[in-house]
N, C-alpha and C positions, 0 to 999 in steps of 0.2 A: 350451923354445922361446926363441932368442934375440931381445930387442929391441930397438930404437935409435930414439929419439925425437927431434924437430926440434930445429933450434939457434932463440938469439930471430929475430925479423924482424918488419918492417912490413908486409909482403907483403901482400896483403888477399884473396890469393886463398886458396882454405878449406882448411884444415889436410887431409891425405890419408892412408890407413890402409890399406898394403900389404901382404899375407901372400906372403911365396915360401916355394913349396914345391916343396926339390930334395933329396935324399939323398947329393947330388957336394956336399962342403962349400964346395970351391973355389968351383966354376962360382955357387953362391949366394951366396958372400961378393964375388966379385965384381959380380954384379946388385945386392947391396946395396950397393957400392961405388959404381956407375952413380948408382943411384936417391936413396941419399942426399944429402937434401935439406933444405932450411928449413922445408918445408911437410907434412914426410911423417913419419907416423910408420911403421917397418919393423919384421916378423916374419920368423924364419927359420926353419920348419918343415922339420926332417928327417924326416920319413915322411910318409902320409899321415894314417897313424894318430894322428900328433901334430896334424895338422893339423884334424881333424876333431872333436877333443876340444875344441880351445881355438878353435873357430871362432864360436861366439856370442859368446864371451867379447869375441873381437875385433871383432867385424862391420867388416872390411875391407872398402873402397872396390872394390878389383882383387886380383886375386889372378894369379900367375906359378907355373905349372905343370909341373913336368917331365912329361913321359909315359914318364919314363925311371925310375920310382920304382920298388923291389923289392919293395914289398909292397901297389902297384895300378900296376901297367903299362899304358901304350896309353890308348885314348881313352874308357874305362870311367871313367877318373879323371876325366874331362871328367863326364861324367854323373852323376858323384856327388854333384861339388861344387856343378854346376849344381842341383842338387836340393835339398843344402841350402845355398845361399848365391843364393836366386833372385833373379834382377835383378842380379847381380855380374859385372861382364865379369871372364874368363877367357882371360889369355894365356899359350898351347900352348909350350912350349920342347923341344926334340927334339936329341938329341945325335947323329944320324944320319938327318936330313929326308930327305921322300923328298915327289916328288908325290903321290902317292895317300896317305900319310897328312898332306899338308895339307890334301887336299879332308876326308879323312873329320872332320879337326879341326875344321872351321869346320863340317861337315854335323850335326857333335854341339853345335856351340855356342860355340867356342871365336871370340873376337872377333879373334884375331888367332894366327899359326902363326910361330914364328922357329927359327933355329938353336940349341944352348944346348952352347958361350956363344954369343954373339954382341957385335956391335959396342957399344960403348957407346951410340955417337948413336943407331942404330939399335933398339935396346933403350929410350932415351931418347923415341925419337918416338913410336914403338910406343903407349907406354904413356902415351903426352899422350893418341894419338887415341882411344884406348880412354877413357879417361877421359872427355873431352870428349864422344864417342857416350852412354857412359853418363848423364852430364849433360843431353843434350838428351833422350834417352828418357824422362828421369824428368822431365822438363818438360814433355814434351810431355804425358805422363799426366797427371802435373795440371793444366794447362790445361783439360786435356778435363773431369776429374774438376770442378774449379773452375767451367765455364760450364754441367757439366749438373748438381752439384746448385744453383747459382744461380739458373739458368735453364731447366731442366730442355732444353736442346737437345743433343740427342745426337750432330747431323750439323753443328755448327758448331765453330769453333774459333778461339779469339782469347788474349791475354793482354794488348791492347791498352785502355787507360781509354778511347779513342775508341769501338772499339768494345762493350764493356762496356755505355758508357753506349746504342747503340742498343739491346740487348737489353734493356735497364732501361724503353723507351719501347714496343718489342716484348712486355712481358711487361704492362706498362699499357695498348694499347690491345688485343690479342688479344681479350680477355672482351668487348668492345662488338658493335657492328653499326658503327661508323665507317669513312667513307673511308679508305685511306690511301694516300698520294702518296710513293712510296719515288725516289730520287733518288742518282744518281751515276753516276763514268764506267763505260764497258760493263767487264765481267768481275768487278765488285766485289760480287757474290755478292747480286741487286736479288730474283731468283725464290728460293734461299734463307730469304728474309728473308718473303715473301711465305708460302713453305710454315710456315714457322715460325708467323706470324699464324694461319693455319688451323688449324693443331694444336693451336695451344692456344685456338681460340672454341667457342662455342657449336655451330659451324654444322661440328665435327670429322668428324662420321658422314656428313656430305652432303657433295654434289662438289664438287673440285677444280679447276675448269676454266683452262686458260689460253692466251692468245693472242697471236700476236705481230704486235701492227697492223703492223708496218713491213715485212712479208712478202709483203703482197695490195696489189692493184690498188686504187682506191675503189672500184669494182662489186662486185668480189674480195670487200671487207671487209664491205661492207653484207650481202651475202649470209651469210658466216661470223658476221659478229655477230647478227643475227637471224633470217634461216633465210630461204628464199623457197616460193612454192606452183608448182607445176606448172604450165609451159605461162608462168613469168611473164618468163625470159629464152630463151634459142637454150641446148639441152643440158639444160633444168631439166626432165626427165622425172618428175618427182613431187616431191612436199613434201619439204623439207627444214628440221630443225630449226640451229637458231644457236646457238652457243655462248651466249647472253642463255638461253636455252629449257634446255640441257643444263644449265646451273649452277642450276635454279631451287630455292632452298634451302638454298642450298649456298654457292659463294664464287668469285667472277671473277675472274682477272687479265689486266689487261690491258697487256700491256709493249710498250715503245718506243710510248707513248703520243703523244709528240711529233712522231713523223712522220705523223699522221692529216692528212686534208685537212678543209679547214673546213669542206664538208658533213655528211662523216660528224661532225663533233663538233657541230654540230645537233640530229644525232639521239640523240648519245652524253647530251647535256644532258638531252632532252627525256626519257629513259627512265630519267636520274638523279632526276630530277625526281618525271617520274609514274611510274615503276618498271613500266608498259607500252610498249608499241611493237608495230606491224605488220611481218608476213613482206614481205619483197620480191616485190610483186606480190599482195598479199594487202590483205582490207579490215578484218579486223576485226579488234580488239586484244588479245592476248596477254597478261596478268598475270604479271607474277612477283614471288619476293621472294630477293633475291639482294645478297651483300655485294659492293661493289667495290676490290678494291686494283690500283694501277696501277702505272706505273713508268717512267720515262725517265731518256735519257744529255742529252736537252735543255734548256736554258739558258731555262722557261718563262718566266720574265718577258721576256728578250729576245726572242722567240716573240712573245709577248703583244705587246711595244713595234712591234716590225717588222710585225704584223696576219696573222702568220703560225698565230695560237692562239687560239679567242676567250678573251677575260678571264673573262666568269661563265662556261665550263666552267672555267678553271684557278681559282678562287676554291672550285665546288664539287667538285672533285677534292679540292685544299689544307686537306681539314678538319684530317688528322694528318699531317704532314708528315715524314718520316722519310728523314735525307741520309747515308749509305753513305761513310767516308772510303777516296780512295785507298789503296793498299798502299802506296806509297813514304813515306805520311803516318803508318804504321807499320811501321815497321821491324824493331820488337822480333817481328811476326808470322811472321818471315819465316822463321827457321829451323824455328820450331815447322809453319808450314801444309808447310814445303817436306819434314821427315823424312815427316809423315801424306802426303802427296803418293804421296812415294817410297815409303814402305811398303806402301801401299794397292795402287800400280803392281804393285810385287812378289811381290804376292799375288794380284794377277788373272792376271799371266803365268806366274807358279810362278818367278820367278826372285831372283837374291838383290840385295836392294837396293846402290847403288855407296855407297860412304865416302869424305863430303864434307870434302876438307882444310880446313884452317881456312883458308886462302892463297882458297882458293876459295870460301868461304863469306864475307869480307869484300866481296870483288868484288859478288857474289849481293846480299849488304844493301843497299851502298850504290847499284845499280840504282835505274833511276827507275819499269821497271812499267808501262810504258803501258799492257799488256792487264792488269793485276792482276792477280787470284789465278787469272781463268782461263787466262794466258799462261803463270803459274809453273807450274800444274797439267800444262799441255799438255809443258812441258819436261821437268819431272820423270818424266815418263812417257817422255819419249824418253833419257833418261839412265839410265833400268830399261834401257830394251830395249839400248842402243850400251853401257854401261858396268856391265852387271850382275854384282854381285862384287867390282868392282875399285873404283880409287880416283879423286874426279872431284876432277881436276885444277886448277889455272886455266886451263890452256892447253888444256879439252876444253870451256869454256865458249861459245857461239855469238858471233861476230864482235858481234854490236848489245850483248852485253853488255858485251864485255873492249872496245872501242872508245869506250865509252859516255863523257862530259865526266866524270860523275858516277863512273867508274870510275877512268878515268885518270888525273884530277887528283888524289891524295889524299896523297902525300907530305908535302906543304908543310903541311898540314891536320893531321898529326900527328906527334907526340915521337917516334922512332924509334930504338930504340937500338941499332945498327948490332950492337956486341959480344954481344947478346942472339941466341939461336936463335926463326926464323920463330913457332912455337908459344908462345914465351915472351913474345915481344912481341904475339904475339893475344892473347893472354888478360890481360894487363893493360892491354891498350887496351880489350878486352869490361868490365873490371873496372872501368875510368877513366870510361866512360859509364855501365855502371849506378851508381856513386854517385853524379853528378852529377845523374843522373835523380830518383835519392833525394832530394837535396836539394833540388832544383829543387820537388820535389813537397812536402815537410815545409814552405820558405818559404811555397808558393803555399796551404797548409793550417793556418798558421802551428801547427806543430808539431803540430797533433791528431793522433792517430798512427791512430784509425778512420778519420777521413777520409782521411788519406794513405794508407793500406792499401788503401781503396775505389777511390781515384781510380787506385792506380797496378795495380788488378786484381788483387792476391796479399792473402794472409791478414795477419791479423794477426801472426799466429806469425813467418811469412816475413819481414814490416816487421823486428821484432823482429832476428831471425838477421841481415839484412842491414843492419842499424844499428850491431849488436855490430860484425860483421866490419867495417864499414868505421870505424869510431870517430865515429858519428854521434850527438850527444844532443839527445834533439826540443826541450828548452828554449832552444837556441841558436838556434833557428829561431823562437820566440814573441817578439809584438811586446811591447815593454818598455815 
C-alpha cells in the first residue's frame, strides 16, 4: 500500500487520514494528486483485498471508492467497507456514471457519487462536504451521548455552557416538590424543560397535566383549571373535573402564565396557598396535592410594575427560578439541533435528508431566531420535504433569513481571503472562533482546565485535544 504523509504547517485544522481505493493506477494517483495536502495523510489501495487487510491498521477519516474494482465490483464494495469501517463516509467513484447506479450508491450508503476521474475542484469539494457531514454527525452524537449520561435527558440536546448550566439547576430541583417559574422567549423549549422536571421527581408515575392559560377566555380558564358542577353555567350539563383535580398527585403545568387576568390569579394564589379550591359553581372544597411548574414569555416584574400581575402570586410562583436563553445567545447549538432537526424529519417522511453547504450553514448561525428552536424545527422540516437529497444552498434559504442585518452585514466582520476556496475559508473561520472561545474560557477559569471543560460543555479529553491542536497552554492563562 502506497503512502504520503503531510508536509509541516500551522493550520490548526486536525490532521486527516484518506484511503483511496482504485485498481486504475492513474485515475488514483491523480485523486492523490488533487487531495494532497498539508493536513492529510494518503493511502493508495490497489484492490480491495489490500484494502481491507490494512484498514484497522489505518482507521481513515474517508475513504474514495472505485466501484470499478476487479476483484469487488459495483455497490457490494459499498457494503463491505461500510461494515467494517462504520461511521466512515464513503465517496462512490464510477468510470462510467449512470443514474441508476447513483441512486443505488447513495441507497447503500455511499455520501457522495462522482465520475472517476473527475475534476479536481470537484473531487476537492466533494470530499470537504463529506468530511465536514461526517464532523457534525459525530458531534451531534456526543452531544447527545454528553447531556444524557450527564443528565440523563434523552430528548434534549445542547453543547451550549448556557444551557448545560440549566440542566445542572433541572437536575437540583427535579427530586423536591418546589415551584418552578421556567422563563424565556416563546419556542426556546419552556414545556421540555418542564417534562424533564417530571421525569426525574418523585411524582414520575403520576400525571402529567398541562395547560395553556393564554388559550381560554377568563370563564374559559376558571372552568379548565378547576372543573364546574352541573347546571352551574349555559352548556354545563354535568360535572366536570379541572385540570387542578386531573393532576392530583401528579404534577401541573401551567404555561403562558403571564397572560392570566387578575382574578383568575386570585384564585391561582389562594389554591397555591391552601392546595384546595371550589368547582365553578360548586360549594364545597376539593383537596389536592399537586406540584406546580409554570412558564412565561412575560417580562413579570414589568407585569408586576404596570399592575397587570399581582406581586405575592409572582413571589410565590418565583421559588426556583429557571430563565431558558435565546438560540441566537447560542450559536455553537445551532448546527447540532438543526442535522437532529433534519434527521428526525427524514425519518418520519422516509425521505433523505438535504446536505447543508457550509455557504449556507454560516448564513443559518449567524441568524437572529426569533421563533428559536421551534422556528428552526419548523424549517428544517420544510427543507426535508422542498430539498430532500439534494443540497441546501444559500440561495434556497427563506427571504427573512438571507435578508436578515445579522446576515448581510458580515464581510467587514471577517479576514476573508479572497485566493482561498468557499470551504477553506469556512473552516478556518469555524477554527478562528472555537479557539478564541477556548481561550476566552481558560482566562475566565484562570487556566483550571476542569472547570474550563465544564463551563465550555465538552470533556476533558476534548479540552485536552483542542488545546494541543490550537497551541494552547493553560499556564499562560493563570493569574501570576
Amino acid at each position: 500500500m502506497q503512502a504520503s504523509g503531510p508536509s509541516q504547517t500551522s493550520d490548526p485544522v486536525a490532521l486527516q487520514t484518506v484511503l483511496v481505493i482504485d485498481d486504475n493506477e492513474l485515475y488514483a494517483h491523480q485523486a492523490r494528486a488533487t487531495l494532497r495536502g498539508e493536513r492529510r495523510n494518503l493511502f493508495i489501495a490497489n484492490s480491495a483485498r489490500e484494502a481491507l487487510a490494512e484498514l484497522h491498521e489505518i482507521e481513515p477519516d474517508l475513504i474514495l471508492l472505485s466501484l470499478d474494482l476487479h476483484d469487488l465490483p459495483g455497490c457490494r464494495a459499498i457494503d463491505i467497507f461500510k461494515e467494517r469501517a462504520t461511521g466512515i463516509p464513503i465517496l462512490a467513484l464510477s468510470q462510467n456514471p449512470t443514474v441508476a447506479e447513483a441512486v443505488e450508491a447513495v441507497q447503500h450508503g455511499a455520501a457522495d457519487y462522482l465520475e472517476n476521474p473527475t475534476k479536481p475542484e470537484t473531487l476537492a469539494a466533494a470530499v470537504q462536504r463529506a468530511t465536514l457531514e461526517a464532523r457534525s454527525s459525530r458531534e451531534l452524537q456526543e452531544a447527545k451521548k454528553q447531556v444524557r449520561d450527564r443528565f440523563g435527558f434523552s430528548h434534549m440536546l445542547t453543547r451550549s455552557p448556557k444551557m448545560l448550566r440549566v440542566f445542572d439547576q433541572v437536575r437540583a430541583v427535579a427530586g423536591t416538590d418546589a415551584t418552578v417559574l421556567i422563563r424565556g422567549e416563546t419556542g426556546t423549549g419552556k414545556e421540555l424543560i418542564t417534562r424533564a422536571i417530571h421525569e426525574r421527581s418523585r411524582r414520575k408515575d403520576r400525571p402529567f397535566i398541562s395547560v395553556n392559560c393564554g388559550a381560554f377566555t377568563e370563564s374559559l380558564l376558571e372552568s379548565e383549571l378547576f372543573g364546574h358542577e352541573k347546571g352551574s353555567f349555559t352548556g354545563a350539563s354535568g360535572r366536570r373535573q379541572g385540570v387542578f383535580e386531573m393532576a392530583d398527585g401528579g404534577t401541573l403545568f401551567l404555561d403562558e402564565l403571564g397572560e392570566t387576568s387578575l382574578n383568575v390569579q386570585v384564585n391561582l394564589l389562594r389554591v397555591l396557598e391552601e392546595m384546595e379550591f371550589r368547582r365553578v359553581g360548586g360549594h364545597d372544597p376539593v383537596r389536592i396535592n399537586v406540584r406546580i411548574l409554570a412558564a412565561t414569555n412575560v417580562d413579570l416584574e414589568q407585569a408586576v410594575a404596570k399592575g397587570d400581575f399581582r406581586e405575592d402570586l409572582f413571589y410565590r410562583l418565583n421559588v426556583f427560578p429557571v430563565i431558558l436563553p435565546p438560540l441566537r445567545s447560542r450559536p455553537e447549538d445551532i448546527p447540532l439541533l438543526m442535522r437532529h432537526f433534519l434527521e428526525n424529519a427524514a425519518a418520519e417522511y422516509e425521505l433523505d435528508a438535504p446536505i447543508v453547504t457550509t455557504e449556507a450553514m454560516e448564513v443559518i448561525v449567524r441568524y437572529k431566531w426569533p421563533g428559536n428552536v421551534r422556528q428552526l424545527r419548523s424549517l428544517c422540516e420544510r427543507w426535508v420535504i422542498t430539498r430532500h437529497g439534494q443540497r441546501l444552498e444559500r440561495e434556497h434559504l427563506p427571504p427573512e433569513i438571507l435578508n436578515s442585518k445579522t446576515s448581510a452585514d458580515t464581510e467587514s466582520a471577517m479576514n476573508i481571503d479572497e485566493n482561498k476556496s468557499l470551504s477553506e475559508v469556512t473552516e478556518r473561520l469555524l477554527h478562528q472562533v472555537e479557539r478564541t472561545y477556548i481561550q476566552r474560557q481558560l482566562k475566565k477559569n484562570n487556566g483550571h482546565l476542569a472547570d474550563t471543560a465544564k463551563a465550555a460543555g465538552i470533556t476533558r479529553r476534548t479540552l485536552y485535544t483542542r488545546m494541543k491542536q490550537y497551541g494552547l497552554v493553560a499556564s499562560d492563562f493563570r493569574q501570576k
